[in-house]
C-alpha positions in Angstrom: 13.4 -37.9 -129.0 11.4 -39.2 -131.4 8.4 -41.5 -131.0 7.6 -44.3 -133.3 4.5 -45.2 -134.7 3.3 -48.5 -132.7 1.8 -51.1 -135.3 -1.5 -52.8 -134.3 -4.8 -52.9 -134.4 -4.7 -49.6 -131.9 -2.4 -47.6 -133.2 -4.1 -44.4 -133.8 -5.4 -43.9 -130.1 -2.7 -45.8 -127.5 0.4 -43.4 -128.3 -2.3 -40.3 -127.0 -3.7 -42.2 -124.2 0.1 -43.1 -122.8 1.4 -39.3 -123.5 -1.2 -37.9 -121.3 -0.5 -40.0 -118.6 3.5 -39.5 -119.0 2.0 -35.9 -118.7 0.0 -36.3 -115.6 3.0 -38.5 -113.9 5.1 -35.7 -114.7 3.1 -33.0 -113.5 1.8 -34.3 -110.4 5.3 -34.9 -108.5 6.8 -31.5 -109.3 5.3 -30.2 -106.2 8.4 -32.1 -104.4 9.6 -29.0 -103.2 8.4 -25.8 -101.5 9.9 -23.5 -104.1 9.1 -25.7 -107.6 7.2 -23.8 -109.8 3.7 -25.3 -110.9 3.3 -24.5 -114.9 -0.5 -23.5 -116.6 0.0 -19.8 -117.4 -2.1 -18.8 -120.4 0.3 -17.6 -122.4 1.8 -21.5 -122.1 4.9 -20.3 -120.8 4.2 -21.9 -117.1 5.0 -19.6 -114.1 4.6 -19.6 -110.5 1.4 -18.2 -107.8 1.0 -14.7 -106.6 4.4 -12.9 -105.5 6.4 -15.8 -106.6 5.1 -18.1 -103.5 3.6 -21.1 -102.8 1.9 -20.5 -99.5 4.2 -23.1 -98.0 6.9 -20.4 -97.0 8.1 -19.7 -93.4 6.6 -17.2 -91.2 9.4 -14.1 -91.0 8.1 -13.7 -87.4 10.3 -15.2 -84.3 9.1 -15.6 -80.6 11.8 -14.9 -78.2 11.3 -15.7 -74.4 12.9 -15.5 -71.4 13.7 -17.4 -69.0 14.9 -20.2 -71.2 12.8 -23.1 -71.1 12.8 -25.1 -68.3 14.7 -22.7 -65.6 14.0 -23.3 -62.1 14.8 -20.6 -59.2 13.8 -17.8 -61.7 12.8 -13.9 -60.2 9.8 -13.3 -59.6 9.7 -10.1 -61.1 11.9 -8.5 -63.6 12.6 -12.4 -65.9 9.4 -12.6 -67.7 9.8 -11.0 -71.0 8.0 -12.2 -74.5 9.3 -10.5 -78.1 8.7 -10.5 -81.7 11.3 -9.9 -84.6 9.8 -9.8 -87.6 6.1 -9.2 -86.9 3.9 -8.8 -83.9 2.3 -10.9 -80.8 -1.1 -11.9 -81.4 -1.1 -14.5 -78.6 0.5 -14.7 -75.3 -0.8 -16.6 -72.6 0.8 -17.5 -69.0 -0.5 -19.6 -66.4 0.4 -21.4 -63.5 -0.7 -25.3 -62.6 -3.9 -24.5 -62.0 -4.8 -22.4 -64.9 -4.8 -19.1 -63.0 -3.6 -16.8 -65.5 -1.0 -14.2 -65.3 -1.9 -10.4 -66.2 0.1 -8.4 -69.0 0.7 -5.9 -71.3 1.3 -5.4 -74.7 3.9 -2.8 -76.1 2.4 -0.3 -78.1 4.5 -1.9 -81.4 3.3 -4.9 -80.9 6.3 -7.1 -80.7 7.1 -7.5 -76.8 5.0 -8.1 -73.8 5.5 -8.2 -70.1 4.0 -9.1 -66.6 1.5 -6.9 -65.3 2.6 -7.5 -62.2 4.9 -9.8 -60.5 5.3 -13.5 -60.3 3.9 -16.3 -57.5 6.9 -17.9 -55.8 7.8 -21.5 -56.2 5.0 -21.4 -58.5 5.7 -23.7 -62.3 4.0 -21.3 -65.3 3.6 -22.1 -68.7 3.8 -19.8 -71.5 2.5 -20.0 -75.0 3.2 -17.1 -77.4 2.5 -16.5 -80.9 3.6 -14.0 -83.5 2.2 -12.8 -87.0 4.2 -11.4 -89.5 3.2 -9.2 -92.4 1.8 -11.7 -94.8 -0.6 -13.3 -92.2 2.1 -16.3 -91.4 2.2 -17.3 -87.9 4.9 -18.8 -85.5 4.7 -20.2 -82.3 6.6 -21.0 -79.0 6.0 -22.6 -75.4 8.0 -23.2 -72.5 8.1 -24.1 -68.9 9.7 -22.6 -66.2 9.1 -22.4 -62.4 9.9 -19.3 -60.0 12.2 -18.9 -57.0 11.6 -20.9 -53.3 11.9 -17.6 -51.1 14.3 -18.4 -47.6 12.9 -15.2 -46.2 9.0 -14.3 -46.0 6.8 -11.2 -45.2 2.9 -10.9 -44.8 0.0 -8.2 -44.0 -2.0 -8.4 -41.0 -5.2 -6.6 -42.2 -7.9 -4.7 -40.6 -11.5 -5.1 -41.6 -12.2 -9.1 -41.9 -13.5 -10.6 -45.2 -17.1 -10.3 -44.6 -17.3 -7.9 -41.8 -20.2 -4.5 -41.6 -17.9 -1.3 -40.6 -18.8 1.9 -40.0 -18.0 4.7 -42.8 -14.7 5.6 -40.9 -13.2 2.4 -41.3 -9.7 2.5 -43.4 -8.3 -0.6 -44.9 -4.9 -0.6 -42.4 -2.2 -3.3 -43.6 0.3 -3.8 -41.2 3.5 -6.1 -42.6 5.5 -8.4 -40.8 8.7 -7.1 -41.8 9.6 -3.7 -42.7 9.3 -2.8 -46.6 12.2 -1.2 -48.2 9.9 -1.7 -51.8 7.0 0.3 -51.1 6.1 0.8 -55.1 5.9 -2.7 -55.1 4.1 -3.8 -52.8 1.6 -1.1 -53.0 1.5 -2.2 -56.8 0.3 -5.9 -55.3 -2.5 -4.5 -53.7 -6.3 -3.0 -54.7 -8.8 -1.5 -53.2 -12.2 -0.6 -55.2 -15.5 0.2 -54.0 -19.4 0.0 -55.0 -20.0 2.5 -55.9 -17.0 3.6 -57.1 -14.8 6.2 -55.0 -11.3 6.9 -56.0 -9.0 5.0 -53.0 -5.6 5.7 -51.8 -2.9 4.4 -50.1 -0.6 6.1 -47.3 1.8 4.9 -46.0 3.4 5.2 -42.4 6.5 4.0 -41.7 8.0 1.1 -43.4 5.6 -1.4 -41.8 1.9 -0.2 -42.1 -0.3 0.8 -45.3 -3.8 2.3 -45.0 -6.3 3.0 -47.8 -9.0 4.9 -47.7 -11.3 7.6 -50.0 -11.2 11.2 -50.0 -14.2 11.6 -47.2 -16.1 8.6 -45.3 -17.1 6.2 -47.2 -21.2 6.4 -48.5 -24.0 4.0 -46.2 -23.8 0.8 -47.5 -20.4 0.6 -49.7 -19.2 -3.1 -50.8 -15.4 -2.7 -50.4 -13.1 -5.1 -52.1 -10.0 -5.6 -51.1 -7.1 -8.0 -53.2 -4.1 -8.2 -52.0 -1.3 -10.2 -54.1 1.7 -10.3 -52.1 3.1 -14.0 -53.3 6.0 -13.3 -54.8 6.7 -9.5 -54.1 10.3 -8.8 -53.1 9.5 -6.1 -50.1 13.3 -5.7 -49.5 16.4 -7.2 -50.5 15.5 -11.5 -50.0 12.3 -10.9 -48.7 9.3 -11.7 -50.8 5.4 -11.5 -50.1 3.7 -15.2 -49.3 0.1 -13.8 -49.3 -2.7 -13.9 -51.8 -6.0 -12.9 -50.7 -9.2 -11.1 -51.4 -11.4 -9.6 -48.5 -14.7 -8.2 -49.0 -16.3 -5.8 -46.4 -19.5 -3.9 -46.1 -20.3 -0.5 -44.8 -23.1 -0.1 -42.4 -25.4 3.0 -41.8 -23.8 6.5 -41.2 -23.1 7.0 -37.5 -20.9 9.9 -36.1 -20.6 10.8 -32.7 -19.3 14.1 -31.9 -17.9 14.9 -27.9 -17.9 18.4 -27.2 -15.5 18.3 -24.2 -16.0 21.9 -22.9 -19.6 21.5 -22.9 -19.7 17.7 -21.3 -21.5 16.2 -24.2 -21.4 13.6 -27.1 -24.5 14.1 -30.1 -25.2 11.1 -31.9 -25.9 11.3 -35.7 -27.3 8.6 -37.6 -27.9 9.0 -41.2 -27.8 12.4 -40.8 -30.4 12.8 -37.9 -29.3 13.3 -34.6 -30.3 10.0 -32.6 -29.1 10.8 -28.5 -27.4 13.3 -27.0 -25.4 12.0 -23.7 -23.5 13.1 -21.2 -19.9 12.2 -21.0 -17.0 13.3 -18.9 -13.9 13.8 -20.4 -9.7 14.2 -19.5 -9.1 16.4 -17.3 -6.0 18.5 -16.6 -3.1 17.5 -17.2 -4.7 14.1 -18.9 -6.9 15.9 -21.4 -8.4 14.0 -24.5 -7.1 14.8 -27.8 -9.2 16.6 -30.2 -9.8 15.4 -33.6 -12.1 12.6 -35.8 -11.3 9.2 -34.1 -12.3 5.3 -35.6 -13.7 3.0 -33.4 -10.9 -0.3 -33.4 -12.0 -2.6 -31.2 -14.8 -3.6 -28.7 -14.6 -4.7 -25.1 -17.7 -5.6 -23.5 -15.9 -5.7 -20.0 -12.0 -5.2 -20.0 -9.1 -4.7 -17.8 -7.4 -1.0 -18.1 -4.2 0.1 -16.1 -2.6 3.3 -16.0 0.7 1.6 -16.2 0.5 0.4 -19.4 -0.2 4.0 -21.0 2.4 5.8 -18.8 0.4 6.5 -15.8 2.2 4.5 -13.1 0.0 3.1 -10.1 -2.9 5.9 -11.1 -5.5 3.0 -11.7 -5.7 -0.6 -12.5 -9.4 -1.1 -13.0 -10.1 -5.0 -13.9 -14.2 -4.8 -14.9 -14.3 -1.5 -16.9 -17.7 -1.8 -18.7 -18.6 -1.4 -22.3 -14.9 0.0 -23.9 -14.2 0.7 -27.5 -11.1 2.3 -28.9 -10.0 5.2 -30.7 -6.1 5.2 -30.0 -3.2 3.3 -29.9 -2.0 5.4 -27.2 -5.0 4.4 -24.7 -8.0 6.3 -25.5 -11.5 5.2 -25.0 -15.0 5.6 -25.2 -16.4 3.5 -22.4 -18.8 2.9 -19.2 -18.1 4.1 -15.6 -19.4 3.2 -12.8 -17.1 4.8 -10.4 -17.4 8.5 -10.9 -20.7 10.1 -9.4 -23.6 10.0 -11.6 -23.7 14.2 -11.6 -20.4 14.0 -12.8 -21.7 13.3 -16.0 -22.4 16.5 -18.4 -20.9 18.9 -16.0 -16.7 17.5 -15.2 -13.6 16.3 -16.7 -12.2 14.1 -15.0 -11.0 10.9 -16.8 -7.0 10.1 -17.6 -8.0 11.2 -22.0 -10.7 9.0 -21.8 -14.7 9.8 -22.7 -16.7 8.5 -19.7 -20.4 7.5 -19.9 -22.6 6.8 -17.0 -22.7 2.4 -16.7 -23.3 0.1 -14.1 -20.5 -2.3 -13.0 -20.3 -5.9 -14.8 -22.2 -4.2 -17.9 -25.2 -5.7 -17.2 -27.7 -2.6 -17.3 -28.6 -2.3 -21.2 -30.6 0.8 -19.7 -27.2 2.8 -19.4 -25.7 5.6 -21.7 -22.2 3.4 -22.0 -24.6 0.5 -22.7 -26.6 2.1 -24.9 -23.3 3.5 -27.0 -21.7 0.2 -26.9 -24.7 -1.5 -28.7 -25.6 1.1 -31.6 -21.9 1.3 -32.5 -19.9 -0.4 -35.3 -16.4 -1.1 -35.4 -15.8 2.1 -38.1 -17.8 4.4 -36.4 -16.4 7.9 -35.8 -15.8 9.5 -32.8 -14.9 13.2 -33.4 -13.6 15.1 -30.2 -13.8 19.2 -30.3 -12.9 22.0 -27.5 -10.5 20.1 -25.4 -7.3 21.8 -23.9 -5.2 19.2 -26.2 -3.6 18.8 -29.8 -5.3 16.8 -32.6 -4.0 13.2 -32.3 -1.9 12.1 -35.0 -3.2 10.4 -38.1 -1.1 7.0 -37.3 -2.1 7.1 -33.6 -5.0 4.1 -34.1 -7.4 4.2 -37.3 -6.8 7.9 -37.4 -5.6 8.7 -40.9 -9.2 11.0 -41.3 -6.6 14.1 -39.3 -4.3 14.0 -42.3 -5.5 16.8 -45.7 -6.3 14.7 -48.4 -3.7 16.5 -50.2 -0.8 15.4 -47.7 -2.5 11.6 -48.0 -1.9 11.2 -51.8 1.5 12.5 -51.8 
């Protein structure tokens, strides 16, 4: 169109002044939409930013996760998994409530991640996920969803307590209150680590118990740590893990006692020096002691032992037996007694499989060798029995796994 002169006194400078802000008008709403081209080339034939885009573009990257958001009653284990089409995670965090976040791994692309390990139970998590794609563009997505209410429930019943001293025999022994069908998994849930660090196993025997432990005894003053994460762990079919917990132990000075049964004897060692030598009796035929390196389970200042429980009928029933300790599940003992002749002592056998040290009833004589042993030992200590007329007791007869080859242990 044409535009006429305007007549007046300003004739020669308005029409300029009103074109240039037609002009501005004009170009300052034509960023209306995300794909309008923004004019200025040098050549004065207008054009648009690098590549042909504003900067305002989608991300080509797409977060995918599963569960949906909001599911309730959702597996623990197995549900969980975050993806990327069109570019790769940079951010994925998952948490319960309480901000205690959940462990995972990225796949070596890029564009997925999963669980490290398995879900709480009847536990709400949160997940926030982000993904990049190839021009630096980022995409997000959250969602809420909360985990299965388990009908059916399993637990380990573990051996050392959380802050106990041990001697360097002492295994970490996880029996479970119902038996595992899952072993992977719930061997997966738990971790034992040590200062300083000593590779740690697990063996298992039968479908109920778990025991870790290193290649030899554990080093003088070891800080064990121990987490087990059982909440959530399907052991077998319905059955999941309601346990988390971490248990920290300490082991004590070196001490290992070996009992030479032929010669009547049992040598102290402590820290690699020999601290008492003392004689013991031991079992005599038919009820020899079993040969082999034993663990010290439990302590008994004054306890109650009778032949019937063990398989010996009306043999003995002794209510005050002085100063006990345990190596076996099967009965056998290191303990005081009073009721043998004092020169039995170094020169018979003549105990049902027990060792015998000379004691005085009640346990009230600190003076006496079963004293005496009861009050330098640990719970952990080793007992190791040699040249009895007996087989080597079996690894899963008490703390006992030390009798199986290393190599047999890590199978």
């Amino acid at each position: 169109m044409n535009l006429q002169p305007i007549r007046g006194r300003f004739r020669t400078g308005l029409p300029a002044l009103l074109l240039g802000a037609a002009l501005l008008l004009t170009t300052g709403c034509s960023g209306g939409s995300p794909d309008a081209k923004v004019g200025g080339g040098d050549n004065g034939k207008g054009g648009a930013v690098a590549n042909g885009k504003t900067g305002t573009e989608a991300s080509q990257a797409t977060v995918t996760i599963k569960p949906d958001d909001g599911a309730k009653e959702v597996a623990t284990s197995g549900i969980l998994k975050i993806s990327s089409t069109g570019g790769k995670l940079t951010t994925v965090t998952v948490a319960d409530t309480k901000g205690n976040a959940v462990e995972g791994k990225l796949g070596g692309d890029g564009a997925s991640w999963e669980p490290a390990r398995n879900l709480a139970s009847a536990t709400e998590y949160k997940v926030h996920a982000v993904a990049k794609d190839g021009s630096g563009r980022e995409s997000a997505k959250d969602i809420t969803f909360t985990t299965l209410t388990p009908t059916n429930t399993f637990v380990g019943h573990y051996v050392p307590e959380d802050g106990d001293t041990v001697g360097v025999g002492m295994p970490v022994s996880i029996n479970f209150s119902r038996g595992i069908t899952n072993p992977q998994a719930v061997e997966k849930a738990i971790t034992v680590t040590a200062e300083p660090a000593v590779p740690v196993e697990g063996h298992w025997f039968g479908n109920d118990r778990l025991d870790f432990r290193p290649e030899k005894y554990w080093a003088a003053g070891t800080k064990v740590t121990v987490k087990i994460a059982l909440d959530g762990v399907e052991g077998r079919p319905g059955v999941y893990g309601k346990q988390t917990r971490t248990v920290t132990f300490k082991v004590g000075r070196s001490q290992v006692s070996t009992v030479d049964a032929a010669a009547h004897t049992m040598q102290v060692v402590r820290d690699n020096a020999v601290l008492k030598d003392v004689p013991i009796t031991a079992g005599g035929a038919p009820n020899t002691t079993y040969n082999g390196q034993m663990v010290i389970s439990e302590k008994y200042k004054v306890t109650r032992m009778n032949g019937a429980t063990v398989g010996f009928g009306g043999e003995y029933d002794i209510s005050d037996v002085p100063h006990a300790m345990r190596l076996s599940n099967s009965g056998t003992f290191v303990h005081g007694n009073y009721w043998a002749s004092s020169d039995t002592f170094g020169s018979e056998n003549v105990s049902h499989g027990c060792v015998g040290l000379r004691d005085a009833r009640g346990a009230g004589d600190d003076d006496m060798p079963g004293a005496w042993f009861f009050n330098e030992s640990l719970i952990g200590d080793v007992v190791v029995v040699k040249n009895s007329k007996d087989k080597d007791i079996a690894p899963d007869n008490g703390l006992n796994g030390w009798n199986m080859p290393w190599a047999d242990w890590i199978k």
